[in-house]
N, C-alpha and C positions, 0 to 999 in steps of 0.2 A: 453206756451212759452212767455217771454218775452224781447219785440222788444224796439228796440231804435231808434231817430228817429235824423237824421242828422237838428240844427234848422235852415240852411241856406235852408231847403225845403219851411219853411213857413217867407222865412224873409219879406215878405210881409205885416204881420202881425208883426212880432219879431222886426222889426227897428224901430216898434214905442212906441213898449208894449211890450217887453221882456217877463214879467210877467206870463202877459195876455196871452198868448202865449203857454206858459208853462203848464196853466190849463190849456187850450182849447186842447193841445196835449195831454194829460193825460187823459182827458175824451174821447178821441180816441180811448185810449184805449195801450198805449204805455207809457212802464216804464223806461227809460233810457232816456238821453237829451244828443244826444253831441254838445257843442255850439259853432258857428262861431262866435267869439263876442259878448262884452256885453252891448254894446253902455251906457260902463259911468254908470252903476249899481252898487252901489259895492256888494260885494261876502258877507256880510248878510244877504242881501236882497232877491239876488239869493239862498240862502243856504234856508234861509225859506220859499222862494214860493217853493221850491223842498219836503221839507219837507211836508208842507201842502198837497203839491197835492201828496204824496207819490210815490214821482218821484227819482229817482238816476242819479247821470253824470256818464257816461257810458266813456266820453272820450271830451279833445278839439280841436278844430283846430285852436290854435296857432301860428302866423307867426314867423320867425328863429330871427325877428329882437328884439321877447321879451324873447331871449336867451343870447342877450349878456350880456357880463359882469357888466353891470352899470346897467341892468336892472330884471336880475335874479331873484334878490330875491325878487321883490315884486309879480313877475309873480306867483316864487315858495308861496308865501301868501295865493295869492288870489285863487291861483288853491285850496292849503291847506283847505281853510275858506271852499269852498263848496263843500270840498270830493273829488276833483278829483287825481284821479291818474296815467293819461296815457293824454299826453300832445301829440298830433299830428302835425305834419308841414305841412299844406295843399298843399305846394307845394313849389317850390324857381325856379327862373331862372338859372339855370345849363348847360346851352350851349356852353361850351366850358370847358377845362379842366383846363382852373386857377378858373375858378366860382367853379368847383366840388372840387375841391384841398379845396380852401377857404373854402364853405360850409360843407366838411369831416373834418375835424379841428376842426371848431365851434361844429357839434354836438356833435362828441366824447368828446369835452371838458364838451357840458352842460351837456350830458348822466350821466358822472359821479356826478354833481353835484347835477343832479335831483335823484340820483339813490341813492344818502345818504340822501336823505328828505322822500324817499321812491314813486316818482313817476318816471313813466315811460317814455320813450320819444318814438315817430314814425315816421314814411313819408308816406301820402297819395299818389298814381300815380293818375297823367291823363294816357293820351295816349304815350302822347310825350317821357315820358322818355323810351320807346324799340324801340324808333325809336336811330340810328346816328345824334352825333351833326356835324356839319358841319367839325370839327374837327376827327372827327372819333371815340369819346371819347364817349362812352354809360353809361349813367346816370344810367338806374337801376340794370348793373347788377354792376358799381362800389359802388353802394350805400347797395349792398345785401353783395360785396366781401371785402371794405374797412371801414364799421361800424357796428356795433349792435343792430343798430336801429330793434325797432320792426316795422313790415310792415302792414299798414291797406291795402289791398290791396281794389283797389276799384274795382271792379269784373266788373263795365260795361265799366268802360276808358281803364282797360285789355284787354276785348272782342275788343273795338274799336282799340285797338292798338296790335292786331293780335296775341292777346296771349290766351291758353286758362285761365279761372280763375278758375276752379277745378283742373287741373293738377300742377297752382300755389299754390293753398291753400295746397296740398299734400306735392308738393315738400318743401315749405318754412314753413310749419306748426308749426317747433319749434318757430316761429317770428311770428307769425300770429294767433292773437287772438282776433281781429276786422275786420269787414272788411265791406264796403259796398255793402249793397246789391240793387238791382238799374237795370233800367232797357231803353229802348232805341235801335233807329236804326244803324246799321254797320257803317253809316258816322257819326257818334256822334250827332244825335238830340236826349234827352231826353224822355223819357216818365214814365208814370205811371207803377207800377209795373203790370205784364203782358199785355203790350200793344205795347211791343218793340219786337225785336229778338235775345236778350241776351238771355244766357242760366239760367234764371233766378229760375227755380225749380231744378235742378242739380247743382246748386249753391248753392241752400237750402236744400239741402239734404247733401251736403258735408260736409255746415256746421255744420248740425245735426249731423251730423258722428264723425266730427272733435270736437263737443262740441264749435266751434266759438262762441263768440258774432256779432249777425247780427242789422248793423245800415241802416237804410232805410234811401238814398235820393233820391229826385225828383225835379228836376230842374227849371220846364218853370211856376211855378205860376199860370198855365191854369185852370179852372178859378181863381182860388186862390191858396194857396199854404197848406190850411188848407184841402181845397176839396181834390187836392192831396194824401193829407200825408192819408186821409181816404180812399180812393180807393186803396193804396197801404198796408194798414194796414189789410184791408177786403179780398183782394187778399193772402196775407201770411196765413189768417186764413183757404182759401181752400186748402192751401198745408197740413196743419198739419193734411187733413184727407188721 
């Protein structure tokens, strides 16, 4: 199997040394990178440290504000230079329904545009978007009913926001070909993979079913964010028996 590893797990390490970062997670033992940022690297540099450590972009997270128009196509470049091709939105303020109106608009616009370069576009959840916005106006299912977008679903901000994330991965599975896998308690504290009460081995098994891409995050940095990403890495290996 091979795992990918969300790199805001170990931004600990990554906000200083990107790089550096890269081989240390590679010799983890995890073949995918999706990156929260590049802090100012350019995409040469990242292409060849990937290369070297025989590492692939699995995916990024992207903010909606390097989709607009004046600024698209260098995003579309820079993603190009280092192979990636599924650009994800980690998340936007959509609490009310002129934000979701505005931000359906925006991405359908860049969907198409990334879509003739040949990359993908997505939306990460927290929890928030299955809840009501004060408005009465619900984020995720108008974002599943009025765009395209492919859906990472993040299986542990699902679980905390009263959804299951197997019976998502099913239902949504034509959209869903990432997803994070992640793990954590019912009120949203983070943890290590199997240390929480996420359904996180029925998660891994749907994915296997489904043929998903599984990206591993882990949030608290406790003791590091490198220790982490290794205890969650070692934990997926006893599921694959």
């Amino acid at each position: 199997m091979k795992y990918g590893l969300q790199m805001y797990s170990v931004r600990d390490t990554a906000q200083n040394d990107l790089l550096g970062a890269l081989e240390q997670v590679s010799k983890l033992g995890y073949h995918y990178a999706e990156f929260a940022g590049f802090f100012g690297i350019p995409a040469e540099q990242v292409k060849a440290k990937l290369e070297e450590c025989g590492m692939e972009v699995s995916s990024t997270h992207t903010g909606w504000q390097e989709l607009k128009d004046d600024v698209i196509a260098e995003t579309i470049r820079y993603h190009k230079t280092i192979g990636n091709k599924f650009i994800i939105i980690p998340g936007a303020d959509l609490s009310d329904q002129a934000k979701l109106d505005e931000f359906i608009e925006l991405v359908n616009k860049a969907q198409k545009t990334l879509a003739a370069e040949g990359i993908k576009l997505g939306y990460h959840n927290h929890a928030h978007e299955f809840k009501l916005n004060e408005d009465g106006s619900h984020i995720y299912n108008q974002l599943v009913e009025r765009t395209a977008l492919e859906l990472e679903i993040d299986t542990y901000w699902a679980f905390v926001g009263k959804q299951n994330p197997t019976e998502m991965m099913e239902r949504l599975k034509e959209r869903v070909h990432i997803i994070h896998i992640k793990d954590g308690s019912a009120d949203g504290h983070g943890t290590p993979l199997g240390m929480g009460e996420a359904p996180v081995a029925a998660v891994y098994a749907k994915a296997r079913e489904l043929g998903i891409q599984m990206v591993v995050e882990s949030e608290t940095c406790k003791p590091s964010g490198m220790e982490e990403a290794r205890i969650c890495i070692e934990y997926l290996h006893t599921l694959e028996k």
